[in-house]
C-alpha positions in Angstrom: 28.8 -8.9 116.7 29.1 -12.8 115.5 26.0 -12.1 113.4 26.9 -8.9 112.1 29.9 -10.4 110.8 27.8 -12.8 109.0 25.4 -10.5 107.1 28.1 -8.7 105.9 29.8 -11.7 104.2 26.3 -12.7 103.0 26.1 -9.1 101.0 29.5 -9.6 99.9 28.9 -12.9 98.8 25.6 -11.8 96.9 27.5 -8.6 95.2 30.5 -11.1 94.0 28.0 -12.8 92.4 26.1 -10.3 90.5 29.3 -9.3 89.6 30.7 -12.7 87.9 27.1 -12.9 86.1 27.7 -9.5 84.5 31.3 -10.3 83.4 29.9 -13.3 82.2 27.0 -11.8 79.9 30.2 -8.8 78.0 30.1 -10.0 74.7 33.8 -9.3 74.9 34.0 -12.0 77.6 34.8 -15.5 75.3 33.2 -17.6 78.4 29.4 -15.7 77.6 29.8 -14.7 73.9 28.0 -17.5 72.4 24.9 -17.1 74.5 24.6 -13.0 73.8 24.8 -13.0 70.6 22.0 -12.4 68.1 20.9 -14.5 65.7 20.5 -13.4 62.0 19.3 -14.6 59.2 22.1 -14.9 55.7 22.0 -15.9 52.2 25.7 -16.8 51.1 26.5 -14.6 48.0 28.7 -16.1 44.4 29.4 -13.8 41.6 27.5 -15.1 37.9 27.7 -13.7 34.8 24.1 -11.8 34.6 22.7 -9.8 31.7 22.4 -6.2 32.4 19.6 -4.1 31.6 18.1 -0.8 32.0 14.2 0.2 32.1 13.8 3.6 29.9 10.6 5.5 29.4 9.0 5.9 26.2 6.3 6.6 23.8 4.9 4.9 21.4 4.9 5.8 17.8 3.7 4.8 13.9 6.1 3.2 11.8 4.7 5.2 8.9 2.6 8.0 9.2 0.7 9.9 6.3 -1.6 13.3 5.9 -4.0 13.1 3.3 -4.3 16.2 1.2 -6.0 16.8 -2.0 -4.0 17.9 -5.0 -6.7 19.3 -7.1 -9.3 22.1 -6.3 -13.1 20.9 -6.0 -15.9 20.1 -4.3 -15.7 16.3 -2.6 -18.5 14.2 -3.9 -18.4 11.1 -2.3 -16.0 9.3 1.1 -15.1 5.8 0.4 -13.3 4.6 2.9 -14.9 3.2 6.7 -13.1 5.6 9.6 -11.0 3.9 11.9 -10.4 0.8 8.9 -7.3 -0.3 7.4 -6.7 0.9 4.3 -3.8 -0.3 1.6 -1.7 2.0 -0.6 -3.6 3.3 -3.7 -7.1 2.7 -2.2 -9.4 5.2 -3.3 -10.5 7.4 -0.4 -12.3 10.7 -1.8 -14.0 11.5 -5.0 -13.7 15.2 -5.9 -16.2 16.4 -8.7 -13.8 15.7 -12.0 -16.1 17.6 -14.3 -14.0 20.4 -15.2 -10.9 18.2 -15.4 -12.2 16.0 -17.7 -13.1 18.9 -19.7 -9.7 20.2 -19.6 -8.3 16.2 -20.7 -10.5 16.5 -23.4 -9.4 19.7 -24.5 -6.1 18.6 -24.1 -6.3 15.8 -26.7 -8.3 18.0 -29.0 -5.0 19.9 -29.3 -2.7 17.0 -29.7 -4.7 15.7 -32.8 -4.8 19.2 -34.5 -1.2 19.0 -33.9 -0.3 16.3 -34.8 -2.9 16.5 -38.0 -0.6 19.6 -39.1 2.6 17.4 -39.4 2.0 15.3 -42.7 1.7 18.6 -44.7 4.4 20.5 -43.4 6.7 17.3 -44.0 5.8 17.0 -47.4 7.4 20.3 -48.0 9.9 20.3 -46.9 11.0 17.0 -48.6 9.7 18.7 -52.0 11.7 21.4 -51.1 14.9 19.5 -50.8 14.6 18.1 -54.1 13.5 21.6 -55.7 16.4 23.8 -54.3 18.9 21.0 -55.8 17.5 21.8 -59.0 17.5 25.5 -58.2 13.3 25.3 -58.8 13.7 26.8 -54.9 15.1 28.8 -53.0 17.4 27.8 -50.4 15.4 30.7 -48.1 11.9 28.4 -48.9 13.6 25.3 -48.6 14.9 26.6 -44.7 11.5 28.1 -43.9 9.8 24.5 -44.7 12.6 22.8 -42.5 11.4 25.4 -39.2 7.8 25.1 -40.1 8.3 21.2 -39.6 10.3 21.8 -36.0 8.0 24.0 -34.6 5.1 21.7 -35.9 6.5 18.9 -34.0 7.0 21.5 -30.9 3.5 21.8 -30.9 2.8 18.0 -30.8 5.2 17.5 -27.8 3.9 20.6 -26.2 0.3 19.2 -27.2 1.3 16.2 -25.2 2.7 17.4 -22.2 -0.7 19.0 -21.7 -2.6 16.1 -22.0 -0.3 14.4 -19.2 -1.1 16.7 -17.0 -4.7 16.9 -17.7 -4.6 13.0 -17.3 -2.6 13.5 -13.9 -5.1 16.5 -12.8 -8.1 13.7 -13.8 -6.9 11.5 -11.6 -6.0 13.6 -8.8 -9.8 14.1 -8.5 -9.2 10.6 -6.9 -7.7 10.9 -3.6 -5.9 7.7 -2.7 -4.0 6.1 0.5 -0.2 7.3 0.2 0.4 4.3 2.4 -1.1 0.8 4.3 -2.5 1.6 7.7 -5.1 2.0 10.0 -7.1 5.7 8.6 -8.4 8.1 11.0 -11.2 10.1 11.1 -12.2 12.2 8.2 -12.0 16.2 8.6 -14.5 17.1 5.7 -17.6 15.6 4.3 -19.1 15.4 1.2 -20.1 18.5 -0.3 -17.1 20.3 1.2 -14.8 22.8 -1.2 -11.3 21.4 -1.1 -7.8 23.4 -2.3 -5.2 21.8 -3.8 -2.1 21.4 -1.0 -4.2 22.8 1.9 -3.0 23.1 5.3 -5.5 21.1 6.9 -5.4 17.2 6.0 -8.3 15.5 5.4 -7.4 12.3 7.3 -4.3 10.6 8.4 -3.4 7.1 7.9 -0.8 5.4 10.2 0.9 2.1 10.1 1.2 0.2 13.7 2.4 -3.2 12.4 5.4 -2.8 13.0 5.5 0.1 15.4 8.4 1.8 16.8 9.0 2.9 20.6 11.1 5.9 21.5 12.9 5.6 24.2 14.9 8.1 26.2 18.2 7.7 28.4 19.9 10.6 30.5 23.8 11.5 29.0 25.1 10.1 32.3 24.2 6.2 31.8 25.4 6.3 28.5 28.9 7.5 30.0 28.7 5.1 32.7 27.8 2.5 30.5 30.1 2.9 27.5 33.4 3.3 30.5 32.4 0.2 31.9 32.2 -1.1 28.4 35.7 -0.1 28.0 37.0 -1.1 31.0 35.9 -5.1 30.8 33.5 -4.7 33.2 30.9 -5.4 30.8 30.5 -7.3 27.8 28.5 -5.5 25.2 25.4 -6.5 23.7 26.4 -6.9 20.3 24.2 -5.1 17.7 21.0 -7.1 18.3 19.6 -6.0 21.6 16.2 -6.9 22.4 13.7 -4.9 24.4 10.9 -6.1 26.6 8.0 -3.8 27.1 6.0 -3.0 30.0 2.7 -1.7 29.6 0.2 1.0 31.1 -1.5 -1.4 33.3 1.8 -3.0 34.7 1.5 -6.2 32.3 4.5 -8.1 30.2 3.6 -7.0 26.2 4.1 -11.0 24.8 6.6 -9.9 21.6 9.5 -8.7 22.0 11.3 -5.9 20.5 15.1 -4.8 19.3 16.8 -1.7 19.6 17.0 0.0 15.5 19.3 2.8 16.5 20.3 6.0 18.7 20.4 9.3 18.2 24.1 10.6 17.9 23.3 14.0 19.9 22.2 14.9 22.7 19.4 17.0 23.3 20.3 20.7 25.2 17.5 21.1 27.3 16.7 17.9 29.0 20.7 15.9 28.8 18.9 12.8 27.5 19.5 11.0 23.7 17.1 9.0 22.2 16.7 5.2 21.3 14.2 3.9 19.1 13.3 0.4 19.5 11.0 -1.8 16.8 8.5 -4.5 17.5 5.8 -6.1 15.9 2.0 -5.2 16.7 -0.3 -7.8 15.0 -3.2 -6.9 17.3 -3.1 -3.9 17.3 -2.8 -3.2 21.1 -0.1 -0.6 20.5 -0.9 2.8 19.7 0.5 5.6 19.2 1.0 8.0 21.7 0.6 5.3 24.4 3.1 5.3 27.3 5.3 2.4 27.9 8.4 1.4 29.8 10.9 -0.6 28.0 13.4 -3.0 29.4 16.6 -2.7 27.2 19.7 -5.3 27.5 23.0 -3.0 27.6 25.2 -5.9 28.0 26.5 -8.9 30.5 28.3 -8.9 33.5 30.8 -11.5 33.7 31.1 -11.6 37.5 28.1 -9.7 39.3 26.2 -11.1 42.3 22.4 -10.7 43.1 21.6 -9.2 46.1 17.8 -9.5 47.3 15.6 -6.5 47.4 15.0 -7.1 51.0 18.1 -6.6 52.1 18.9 -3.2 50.5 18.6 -0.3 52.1 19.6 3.7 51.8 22.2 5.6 54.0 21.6 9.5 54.6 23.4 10.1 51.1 20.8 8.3 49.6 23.6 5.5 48.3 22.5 1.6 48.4 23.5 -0.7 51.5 24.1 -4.0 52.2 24.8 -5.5 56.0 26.9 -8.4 55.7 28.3 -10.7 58.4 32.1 -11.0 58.0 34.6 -12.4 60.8 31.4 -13.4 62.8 30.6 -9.4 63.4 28.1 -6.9 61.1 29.5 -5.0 58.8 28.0 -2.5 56.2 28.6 -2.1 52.8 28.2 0.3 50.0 26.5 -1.1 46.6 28.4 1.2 44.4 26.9 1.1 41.4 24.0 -1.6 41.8 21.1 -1.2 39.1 17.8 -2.9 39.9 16.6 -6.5 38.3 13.4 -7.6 39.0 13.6 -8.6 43.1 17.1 -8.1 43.3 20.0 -6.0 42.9 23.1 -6.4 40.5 25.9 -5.4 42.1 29.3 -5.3 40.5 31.6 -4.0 42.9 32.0 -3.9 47.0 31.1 -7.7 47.7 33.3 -11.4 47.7 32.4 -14.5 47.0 31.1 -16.5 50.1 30.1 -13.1 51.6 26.9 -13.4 54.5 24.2 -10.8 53.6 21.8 -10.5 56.4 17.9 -10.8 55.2 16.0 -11.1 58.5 17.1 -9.6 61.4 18.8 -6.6 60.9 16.3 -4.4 63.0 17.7 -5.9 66.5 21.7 -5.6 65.2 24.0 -2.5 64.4 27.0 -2.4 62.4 30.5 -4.1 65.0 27.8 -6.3 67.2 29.0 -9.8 66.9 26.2 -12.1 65.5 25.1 -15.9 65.4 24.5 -16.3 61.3 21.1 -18.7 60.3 21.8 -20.0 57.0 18.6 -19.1 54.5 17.7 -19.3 50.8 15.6 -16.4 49.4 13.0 -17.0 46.7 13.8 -14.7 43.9 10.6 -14.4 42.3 8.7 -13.9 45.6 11.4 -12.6 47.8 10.0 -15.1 50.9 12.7 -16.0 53.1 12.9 -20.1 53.4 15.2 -21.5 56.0 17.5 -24.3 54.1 17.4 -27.8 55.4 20.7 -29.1 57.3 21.4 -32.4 55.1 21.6 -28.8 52.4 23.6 -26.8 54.2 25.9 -29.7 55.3 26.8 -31.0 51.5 27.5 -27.3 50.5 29.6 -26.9 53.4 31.3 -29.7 52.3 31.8 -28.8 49.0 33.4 -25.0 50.1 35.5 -27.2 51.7 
């Protein structure tokens, strides 16, 4: 019975202590918190005034553009200009066969000089006239018919010459030349070819890439956002000089950079978005148009906006950005109202404080009320690496927050 007694104390004795080592392990127990709780990694947030800006689609178009059509009727004798060249304004381009039209210049002139031949005569009577009809030698009937003889011969010369001007013009119209400087496309027609004057078809088309313009499009809805915040000294404007950074094709940096020329004052019906059209300079050519782009436009500044890595954003079931931060020693989550994308990291505006702990590493092993040991870190904004801060670091910063 004696050692019956004594096993049953022994099991008492072993349950009593399973029992104290569970109590001790509760995270709500203050005597085991410490060694239950897990560690994360943080990057101490403080607001900075950060430029804003917002990365639009676009296309790229010519600065000038101009069809080339012939303004005379002929057949084309002769292309001078090398396809795919640059061309400057006035550069011949076409020779159309000017045979007829110099005919017609000639002809022209023919009739100024026989018009011009009648006028001495016609002049001379009327002045005798006038002396005549004073001496009543005349009659003032003759003396009037003279007078309308000499207006209607000087009709004729200023007729005479208005149709040698537009011979002339017609002559050289048998010259097609570059409306404007640019790089000339292919030609349509070749020599031999019967042109119209004011055809449909062009014969080329010269466009002028340096400088080119970009348009851009932007949905209704950021402009609203945008201008409200604006309005609301969120933001600071831009000013009227905004400069915009292209991104190319192939994923690259284009190495000049652009500014914004204007916006459309409507919006267009069918899609909600306006358009902006931004103007750089293209020295080598490697825009052209029609190419696709994205353009990085600055909207503005925020005076008090914190950066919040990449890494440590994520998506609820609503699809809105999320931040975990630790606050009080215990996770909490957060929603980045409003937060556009810069590069690596977020800009976020509203929802955080300075001082706040965002959580980088560790989130996976946590969930949002478990109380949490926080691992000071820096994070490397180009790269995004994680880089744990060394403690002579973390102590002089403490120091300073105090």
């Amino acid at each position: 019975m004696t050692d019956y007694w004594k096993m049953t104390s022994a099991v008492a004795a072993i349950l009593l202590a399973m029992t104290a080592c569970k109590r001790g392990n509760d995270p709500g127990e203050p005597a085991g918190q410490a060694g239950t709780r897990a560690q994360v990694s943080v990057a101490i947030l403080h607001p900075q005034a950060m430029p804003l800006t917002t990365e639009l689609p676009g296309r790229v178009v010519a600065s000038l553009e101009a069809e080339v059509r012939p303004q005379v009727s002929g057949i084309i004798q002769k292309r001078l200009f090398v396809e795919g060249s640059e061309v400057r304004a006035g550069q011949p381009l076409y020779r159309i066969d000017p045979a007829t039209y110099q005919a017609a210049y000639d002809n022209a002139l023919a009739v100024l000089a026989r018009a011009q031949a009648a006028i001495p005569g016609i002049q001379a009577k009327a002045r005798r006239n006038k002396a005549l009809v004073g001496l009543n030698a005349v009659s003032r009937q003759d003396y009037e018919d003279a007078l309308d003889a000499l207006s209607q011969a000087r009709a004729n010369v200023a007729a005479a010459k208005a149709d040698v001007e537009t011979a002339r013009i017609n002559l050289d119209y048998t010259t097609i030349r570059a409306p404007i400087t640019g790089r000339i496309e292919r030609s349509s027609l070749t020599p031999g070819a019967l042109v119209t004057a004011n055809q449909a078809s062009a014969l080329t088309i010269i466009r002028q890439i340096d400088p080119v313009n970009v348009d851009l499009t932007q949905s209704s809805a950021s402009l609203i956002d945008l201008r409200q915040a604006i309005g609301s000294g969120r933001i600071q404007a831009a000013g009227s000089d905004v400069k915009v950074i292209l991104k190319l094709e192939n994923g690259t940096t284009y190495p000049l950079t652009g500014r914004l020329a204007f916006a459309e004052s409507s919006v267009n019906t069918t899609t909600g978005a306006y358009t902006l059209r931004a103007i750089l300079r293209n020295p080598e050519g490697l825009l052209l148009p029609g190419m696709y782009v994205r353009a990085l436009v600055e909207e503005g500044v925020a005076p008090r906006a914190f950066l919040v890595p990449q890494r440590a954003v994520s998506r609820d079931v609503r699809g809105d950005a999320t931040a975990l931060l630790v606050r009080g020693g215990r996770v909490v989550q957060v929603t980045l109202a409003g937060a556009r994308q810069a590069g690596n990291d977020w800009v976020v505006e509203k929802g955080l404080k300075d001082g706040d702990q965002l959580i980088v590493e560790g989130s996976q092993k946590i969930g949002i009320g478990d109380a949490v040991e926080a691992v000071r870190v820096a994070v490397d904004r180009e790269t995004g690496q994680v880089h744990e801060l060394q403690k002579d670091a973390v102590a002089h910063e403490s120091g300073n927050r105090g």
